[in-house]
C-alpha positions as CSV (number, residue, x, y, z in Angstrom):
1,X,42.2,125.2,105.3
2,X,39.3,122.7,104.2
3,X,41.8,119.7,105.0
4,X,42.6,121.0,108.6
5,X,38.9,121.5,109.5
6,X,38.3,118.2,108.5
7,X,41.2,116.8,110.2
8,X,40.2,118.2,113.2
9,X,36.8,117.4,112.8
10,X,37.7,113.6,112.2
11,X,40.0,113.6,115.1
12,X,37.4,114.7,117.4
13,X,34.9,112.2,116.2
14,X,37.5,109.9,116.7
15,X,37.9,110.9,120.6
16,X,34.5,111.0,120.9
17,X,34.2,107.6,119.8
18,X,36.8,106.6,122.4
19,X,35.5,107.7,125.2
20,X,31.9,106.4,124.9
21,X,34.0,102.3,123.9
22,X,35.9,103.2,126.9
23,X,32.5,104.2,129.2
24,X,31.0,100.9,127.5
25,X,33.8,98.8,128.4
26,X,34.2,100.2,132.5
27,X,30.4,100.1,132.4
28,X,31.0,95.9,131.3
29,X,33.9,95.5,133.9
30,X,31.5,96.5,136.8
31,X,29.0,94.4,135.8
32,X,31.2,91.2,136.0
33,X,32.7,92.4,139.3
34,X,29.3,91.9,140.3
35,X,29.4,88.3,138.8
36,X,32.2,87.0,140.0
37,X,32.2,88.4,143.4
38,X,30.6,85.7,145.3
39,X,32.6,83.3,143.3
40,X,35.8,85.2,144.1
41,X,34.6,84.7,148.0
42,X,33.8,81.2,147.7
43,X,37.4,80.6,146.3
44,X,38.9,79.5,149.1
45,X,39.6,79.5,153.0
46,X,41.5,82.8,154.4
47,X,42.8,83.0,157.9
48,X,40.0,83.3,160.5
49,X,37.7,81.9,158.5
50,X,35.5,78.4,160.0
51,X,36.8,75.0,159.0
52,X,33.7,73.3,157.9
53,X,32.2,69.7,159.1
54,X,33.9,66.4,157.7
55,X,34.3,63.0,158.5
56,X,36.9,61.0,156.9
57,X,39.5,58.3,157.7
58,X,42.9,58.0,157.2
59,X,44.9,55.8,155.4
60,X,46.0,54.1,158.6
61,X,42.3,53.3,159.6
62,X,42.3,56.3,161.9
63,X,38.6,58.5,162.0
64,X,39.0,62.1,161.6
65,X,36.7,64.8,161.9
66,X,37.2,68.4,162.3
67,X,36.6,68.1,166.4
68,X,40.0,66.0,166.0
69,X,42.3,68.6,164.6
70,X,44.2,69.7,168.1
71,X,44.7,73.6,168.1
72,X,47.5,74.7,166.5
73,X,47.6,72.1,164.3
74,X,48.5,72.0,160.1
75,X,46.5,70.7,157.4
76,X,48.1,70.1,153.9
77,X,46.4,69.4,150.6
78,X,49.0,68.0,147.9
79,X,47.8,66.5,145.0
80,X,49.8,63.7,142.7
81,X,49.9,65.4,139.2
82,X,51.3,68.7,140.9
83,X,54.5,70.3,140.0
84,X,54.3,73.2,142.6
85,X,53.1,70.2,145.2
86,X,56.5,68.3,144.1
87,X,58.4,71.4,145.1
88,X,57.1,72.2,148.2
89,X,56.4,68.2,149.5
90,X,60.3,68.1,150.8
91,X,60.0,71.3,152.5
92,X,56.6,70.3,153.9
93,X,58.0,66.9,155.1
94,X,61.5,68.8,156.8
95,X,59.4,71.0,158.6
96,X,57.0,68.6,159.9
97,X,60.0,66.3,160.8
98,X,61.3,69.6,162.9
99,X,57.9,70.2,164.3
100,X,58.2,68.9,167.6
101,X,54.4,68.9,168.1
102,X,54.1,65.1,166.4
103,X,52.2,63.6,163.9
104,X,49.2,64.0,165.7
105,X,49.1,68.1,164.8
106,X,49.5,66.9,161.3
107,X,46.8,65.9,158.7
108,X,48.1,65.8,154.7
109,X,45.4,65.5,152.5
110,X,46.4,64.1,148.9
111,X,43.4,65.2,146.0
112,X,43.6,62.0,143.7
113,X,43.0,58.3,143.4
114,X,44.5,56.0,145.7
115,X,46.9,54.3,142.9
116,X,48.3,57.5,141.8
117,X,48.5,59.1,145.0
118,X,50.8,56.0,146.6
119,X,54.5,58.0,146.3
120,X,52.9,61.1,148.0
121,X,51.2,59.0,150.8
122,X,54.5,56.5,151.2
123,X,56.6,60.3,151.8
124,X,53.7,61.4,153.9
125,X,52.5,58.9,156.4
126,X,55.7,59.3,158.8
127,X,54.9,62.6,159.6
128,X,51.5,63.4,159.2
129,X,47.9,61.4,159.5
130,X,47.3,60.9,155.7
131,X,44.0,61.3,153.5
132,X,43.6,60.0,150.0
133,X,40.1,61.6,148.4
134,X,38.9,62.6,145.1
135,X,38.5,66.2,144.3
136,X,35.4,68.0,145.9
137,X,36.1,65.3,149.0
138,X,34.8,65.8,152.8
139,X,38.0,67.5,153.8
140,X,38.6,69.6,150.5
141,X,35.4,70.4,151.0
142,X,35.3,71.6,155.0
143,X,38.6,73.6,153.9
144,X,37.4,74.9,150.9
145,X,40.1,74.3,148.9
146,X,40.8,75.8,145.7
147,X,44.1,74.6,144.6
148,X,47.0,72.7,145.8
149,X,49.2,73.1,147.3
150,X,48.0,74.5,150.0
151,X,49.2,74.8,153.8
152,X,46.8,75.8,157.1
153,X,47.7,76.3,160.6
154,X,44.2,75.3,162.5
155,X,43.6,76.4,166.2
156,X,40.5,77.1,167.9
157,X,38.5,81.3,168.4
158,X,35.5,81.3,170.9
159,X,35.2,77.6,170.2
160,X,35.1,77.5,166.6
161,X,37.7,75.7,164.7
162,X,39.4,78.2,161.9
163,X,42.0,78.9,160.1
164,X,44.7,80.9,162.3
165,X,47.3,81.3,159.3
166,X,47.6,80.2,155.5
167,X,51.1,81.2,155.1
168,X,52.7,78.6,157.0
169,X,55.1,77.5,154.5
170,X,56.8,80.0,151.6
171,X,54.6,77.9,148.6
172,X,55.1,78.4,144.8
173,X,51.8,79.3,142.9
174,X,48.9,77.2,143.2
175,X,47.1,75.3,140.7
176,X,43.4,73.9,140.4
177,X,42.2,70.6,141.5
């Protein structure tokens, strides 16, 4: 009878201990959703959200700013060392070649240095008005881009330039820049 009190007695100290690790460990969880909230909202751009500032200029010489993205118009960020960018570059480049909008609609931003980013520009440039910049760049930047790839559909809301859709293209998972 003395082994089955203490039994019982041990397994209820052992439940007790339990439940205050588990209140110790929701208690922790809440207080680093409070951490990394703003971070999580910082992350990256979401449909209707502004398009920042920037001022940039193409690889063809061509200015762009954010007053020069036409409504309804698609920005890409692609980035050289990619692999979900290398699977989703031909699909981007078939569907702009179908867009019947033109190249002006079309801005393809490539996160890298210029030497390593040549093959992506060289596939690019026919269909889109082509950026080369360094991670944390003006137009990364304005967009708030988290990883690549990463396709927007840009228009214009009571005169603000946002984001109207970031599911233009079916894309694989994303990876940091």
């Amino acid at each position: 009878m003395y082994v089955l009190t203490a039994a019982v007695v041990l397994l209820s100290a052992l439940c007790l201990l339990n439940i205050l690790l588990t209140v110790g460990v929701v208690k922790r969880l809440r207080e680093h959703t409070e951490i990394l909230a703003p971070i999580r909202q910082q992350a990256g751009i979401r449909t209707g959200d502004e398009v920042g500032d920037f001022q940039t200029v193409s690889v063809d010489g061509r200015p762009l700013e954010r007053g020069s993205l036409a409504d309804d118009s698609v920005v890409a960020f692609f980035a050289p060392d990619c692999q979900p960018c290398k699977v989703l570059l031909p699909e981007f480049v078939r569907f702009a070649e179908a867009d019947e909008s033109g190249r002006e609609r079309r801005m393809a931003v490539v996160i890298g240095t210029p030497e390593a980013s040549q093959d992506l520009v060289a596939l690019l440039n026919p269909v889109a008005h082509v950026v080369v910049e360094e991670p944390l760049g003006p137009v990364g930047t304005a967009f708030r881009t988290s990883g690549t790839p990463t396709v927007l559909r840009v228009g214009t809301a009571r005169g603000r330039t946002v984001v109207t859709s970031d599911r233009v293209l079916a894309m694989p998972a994303a990876t940091a820049v």
